[in-house]
C-alpha positions in Angstrom: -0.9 -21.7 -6.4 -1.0 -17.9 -6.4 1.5 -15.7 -6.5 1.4 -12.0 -5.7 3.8 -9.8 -5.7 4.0 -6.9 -2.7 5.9 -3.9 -3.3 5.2 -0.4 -1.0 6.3 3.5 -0.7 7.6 4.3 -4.0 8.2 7.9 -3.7 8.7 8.7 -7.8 11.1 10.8 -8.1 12.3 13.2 -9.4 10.1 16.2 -7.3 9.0 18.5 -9.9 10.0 22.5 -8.8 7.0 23.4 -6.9 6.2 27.4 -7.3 6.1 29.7 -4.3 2.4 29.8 -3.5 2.6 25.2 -3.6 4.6 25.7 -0.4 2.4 28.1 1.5 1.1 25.0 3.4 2.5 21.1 4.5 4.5 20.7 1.6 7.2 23.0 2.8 8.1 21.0 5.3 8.1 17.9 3.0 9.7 19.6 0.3 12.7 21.0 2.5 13.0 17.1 3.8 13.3 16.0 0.4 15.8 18.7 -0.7 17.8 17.7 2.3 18.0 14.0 1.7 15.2 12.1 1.3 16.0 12.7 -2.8 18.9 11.0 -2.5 17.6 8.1 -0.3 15.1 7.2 -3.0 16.6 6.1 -6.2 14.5 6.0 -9.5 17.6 3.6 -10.7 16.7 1.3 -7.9 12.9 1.8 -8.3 13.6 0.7 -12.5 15.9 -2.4 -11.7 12.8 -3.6 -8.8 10.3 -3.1 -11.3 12.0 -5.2 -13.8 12.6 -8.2 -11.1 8.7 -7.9 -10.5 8.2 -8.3 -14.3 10.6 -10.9 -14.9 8.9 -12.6 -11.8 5.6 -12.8 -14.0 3.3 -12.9 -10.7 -0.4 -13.5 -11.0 -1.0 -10.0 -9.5 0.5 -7.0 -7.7 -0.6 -5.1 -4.5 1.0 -2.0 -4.3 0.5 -0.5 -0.3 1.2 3.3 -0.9 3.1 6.4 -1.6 3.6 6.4 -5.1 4.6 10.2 -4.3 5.9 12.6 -1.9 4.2 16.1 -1.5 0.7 16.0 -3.3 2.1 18.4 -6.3 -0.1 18.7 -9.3 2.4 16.8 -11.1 3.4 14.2 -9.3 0.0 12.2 -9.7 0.4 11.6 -13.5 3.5 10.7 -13.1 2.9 7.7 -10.9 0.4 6.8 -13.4 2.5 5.9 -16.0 4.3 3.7 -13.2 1.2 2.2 -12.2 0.6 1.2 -15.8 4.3 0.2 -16.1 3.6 -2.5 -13.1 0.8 -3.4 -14.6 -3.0 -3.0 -16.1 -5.6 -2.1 -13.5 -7.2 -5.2 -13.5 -3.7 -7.1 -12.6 -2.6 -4.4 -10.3 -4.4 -3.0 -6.6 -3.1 -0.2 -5.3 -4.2 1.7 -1.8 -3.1 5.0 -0.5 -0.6 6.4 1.7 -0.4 9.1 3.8 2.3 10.9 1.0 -0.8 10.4 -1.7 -3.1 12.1 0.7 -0.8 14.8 1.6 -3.5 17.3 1.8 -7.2 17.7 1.4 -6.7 19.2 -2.4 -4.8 16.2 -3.4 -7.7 13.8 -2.7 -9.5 14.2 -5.7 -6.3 13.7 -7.7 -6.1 10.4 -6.6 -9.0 9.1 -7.9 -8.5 11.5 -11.2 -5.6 9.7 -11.7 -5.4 6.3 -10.5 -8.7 5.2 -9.7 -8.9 1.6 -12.2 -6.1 0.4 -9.8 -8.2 0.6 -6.6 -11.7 -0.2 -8.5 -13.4 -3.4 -6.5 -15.0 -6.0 -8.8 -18.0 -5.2 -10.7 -17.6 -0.9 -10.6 -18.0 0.3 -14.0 -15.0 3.4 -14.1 -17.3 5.4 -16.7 -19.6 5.9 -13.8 -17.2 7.6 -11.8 -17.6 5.7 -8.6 -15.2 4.0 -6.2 -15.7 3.0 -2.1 -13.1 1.5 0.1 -13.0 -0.5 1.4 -12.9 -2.5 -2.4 -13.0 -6.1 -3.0 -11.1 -7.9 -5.9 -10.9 -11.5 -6.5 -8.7 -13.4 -8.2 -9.7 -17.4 -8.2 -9.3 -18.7 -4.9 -8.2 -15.2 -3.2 -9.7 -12.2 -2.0 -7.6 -9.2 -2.3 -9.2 -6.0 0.4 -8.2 -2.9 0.2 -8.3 -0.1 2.7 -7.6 3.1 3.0 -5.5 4.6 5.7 -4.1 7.8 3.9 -6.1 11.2 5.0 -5.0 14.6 5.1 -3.1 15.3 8.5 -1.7 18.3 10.1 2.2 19.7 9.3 4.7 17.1 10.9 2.1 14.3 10.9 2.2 11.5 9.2 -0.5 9.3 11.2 -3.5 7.8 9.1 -6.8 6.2 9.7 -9.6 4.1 8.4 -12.2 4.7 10.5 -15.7 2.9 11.7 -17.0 2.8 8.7 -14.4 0.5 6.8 -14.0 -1.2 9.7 -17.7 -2.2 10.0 -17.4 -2.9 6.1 -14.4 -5.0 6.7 -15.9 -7.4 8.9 -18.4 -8.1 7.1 -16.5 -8.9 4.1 -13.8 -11.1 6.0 -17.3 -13.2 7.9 -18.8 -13.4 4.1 -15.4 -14.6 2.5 -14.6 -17.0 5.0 -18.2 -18.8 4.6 -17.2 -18.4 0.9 -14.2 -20.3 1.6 -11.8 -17.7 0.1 -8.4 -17.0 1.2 -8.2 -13.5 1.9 -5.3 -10.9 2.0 -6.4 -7.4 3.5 -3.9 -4.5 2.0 -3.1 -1.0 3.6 -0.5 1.4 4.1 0.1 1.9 7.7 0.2 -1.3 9.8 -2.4 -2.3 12.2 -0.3 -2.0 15.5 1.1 0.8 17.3 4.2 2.5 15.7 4.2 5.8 17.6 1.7 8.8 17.9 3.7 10.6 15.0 3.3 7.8 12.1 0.4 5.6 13.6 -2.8 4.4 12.4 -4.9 5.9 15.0 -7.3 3.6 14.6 -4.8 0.4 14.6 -6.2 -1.3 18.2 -10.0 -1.2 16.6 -8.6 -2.4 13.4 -6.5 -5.1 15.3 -9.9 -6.3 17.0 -11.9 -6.6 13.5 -8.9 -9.2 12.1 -8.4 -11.0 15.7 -12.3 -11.7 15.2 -13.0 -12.6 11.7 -9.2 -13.8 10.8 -7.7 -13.0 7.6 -4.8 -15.4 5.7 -2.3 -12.1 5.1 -2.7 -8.4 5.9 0.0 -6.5 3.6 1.4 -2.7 4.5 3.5 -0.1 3.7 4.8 2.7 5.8 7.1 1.8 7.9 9.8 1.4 4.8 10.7 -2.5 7.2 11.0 -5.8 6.1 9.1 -7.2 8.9 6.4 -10.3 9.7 4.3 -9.3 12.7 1.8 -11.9 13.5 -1.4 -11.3 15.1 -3.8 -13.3 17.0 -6.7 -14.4 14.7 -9.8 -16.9 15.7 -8.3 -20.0 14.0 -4.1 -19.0 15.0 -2.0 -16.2 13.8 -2.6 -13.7 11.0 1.0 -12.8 9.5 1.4 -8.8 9.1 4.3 -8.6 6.6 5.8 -4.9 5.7 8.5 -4.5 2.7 10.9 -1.7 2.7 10.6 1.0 0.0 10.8 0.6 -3.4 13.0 2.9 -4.3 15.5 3.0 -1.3 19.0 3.0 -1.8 21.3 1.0 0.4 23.4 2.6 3.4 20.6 4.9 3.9 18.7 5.1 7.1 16.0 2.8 6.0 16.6 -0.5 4.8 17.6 -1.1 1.0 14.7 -1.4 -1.4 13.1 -5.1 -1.7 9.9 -6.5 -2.5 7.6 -9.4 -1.4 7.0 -12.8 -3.1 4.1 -13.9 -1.5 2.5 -17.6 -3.1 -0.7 -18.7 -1.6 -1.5 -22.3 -1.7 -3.6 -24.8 -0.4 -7.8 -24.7 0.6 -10.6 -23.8 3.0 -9.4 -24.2 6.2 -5.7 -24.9 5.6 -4.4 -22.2 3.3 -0.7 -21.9 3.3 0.9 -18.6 2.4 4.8 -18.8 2.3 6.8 -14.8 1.8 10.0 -14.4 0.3 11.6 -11.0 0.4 13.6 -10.3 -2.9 16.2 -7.7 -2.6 17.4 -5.5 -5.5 20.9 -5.4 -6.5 22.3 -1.9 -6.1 25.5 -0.6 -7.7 
């Protein structure tokens, strides 16, 4: 049996106090946002006590599905560093990126300053400085996959994309792993179905058409701060789509109260069973 934990949309807090000329862009809008709320929705209390149920959990690995920050400040990214290495070492932990860690196009190279071990695929030496998505990890019988769906968008966008190239790349790996006898759990932050033209994945129906032809055991996401299980059609019966709410929310907000997923994967070629248990978080 393997067990993975899922967890999603962190949003480490506290925001540092961006100067005058961060804010001549996006992050004004974002910043204003989290000045008029969104500070209070996410918790770092609630982030610590969900981090410690992971650890006490002791899962065989961790897929973290995005937005380990808010507005792309400089620092922000170390910061959620020293989270990811709190969850875990790279080689434990896979992270992808959301459309918060892609705020804009300047903050894109301090994702992969900063936390490119935890979306390394298998066999990428990090002294050469190289990375692709979308990255292949395996981990005995499973195949973890990560995409990436978080590029720079306009003011009041939070859409993403992953575009005909990791789709193409995609296929391929889910035909390979299948002859390979794998089970294999696709990760990304925005979910592969339509959530509206503000916060979609704009590529989710071509997406959706690569997993209902190849199949995949799990696809994991972030995004939409929901518990959810959305199945969709795959070649040998449904693929489950799970969401987890935010890491870091607080209950009585607008979203629903932090939680993670438990998510063991048991079984063989050709009758994997994956079971999903959402763990909430006390809050006080």
């Amino acid at each position: 049996m393997f067990r993975l934990a899922h967890l999603s949309d962190l949003h480490i807090g506290p925001l540092p106090e961006p100067s005058l000329r961060d804010l001549l862009n996006k992050r004004l809008t974002g910043y204003l946002n989290w000045r008029r709320g969104r500070g209070e929705h996410h918790s770092m209390a609630v982030l610590d006590r969900l981090l410690m149920d992971v650890a006490k959990a002791a899962p065989d690995h961790v897929a973290v599905t995005g937005d380990l920050i808010n507005i792309g400040l400089a620092a922000e990214f170390p910061a959620a560093r020293a989270v990811l290495w709190r969850i875990g070492e790279p080689d434990r932990v896979s992270f992808v990126p959301g459309n918060h860690d892609a705020y804009m196009r300047q903050t894109v190279p301090e994702i992969v300053l900063h936390w490119r071990p935890w979306f390394l695929g298998d066999g990428v030496d990090e002294a050469e400085g190289g990375y692709a998505f979308p990255y292949l990890r395996r981990r005995g019988k499973v195949a973890l996959i990560g995409l990436n769906s978080g590029v720079p968008t306009p003011p009041f966008s939070a859409a993403g994309a992953v575009g005909a190239r990791q789709i193409v790349a995609l296929e391929e790996l889910l035909q390979d792993l299948k002859a390979e006898g794998t089970a294999r759990v696709v990760m990304i932050h925005h979910p592969p179905f339509d959530i509206g033209f503000q916060k979609r994945l704009n590529d989710h129906d071509e997406l959706a058409r690569a997993l209902t032809r190849h199949g995949a055991e799990l696809v994991l996401h972030g995004h939409t701060h929901k518990g959810t299980m959305r199945p969709l059609k795959g070649p040998d019966g449904p693929i489950p789509v799970v969401g987890v709410p935010s890491a870091s929310a607080r209950a009585g907000g607008k979203d629903e109260p932090a939680a993670w997923n438990l998510v063991t994967i048991d079984g063989e070629p050709g009758d994997w069973r994956v079971n999903v248990e959402r763990k909430t978080v006390a809050q006080t």
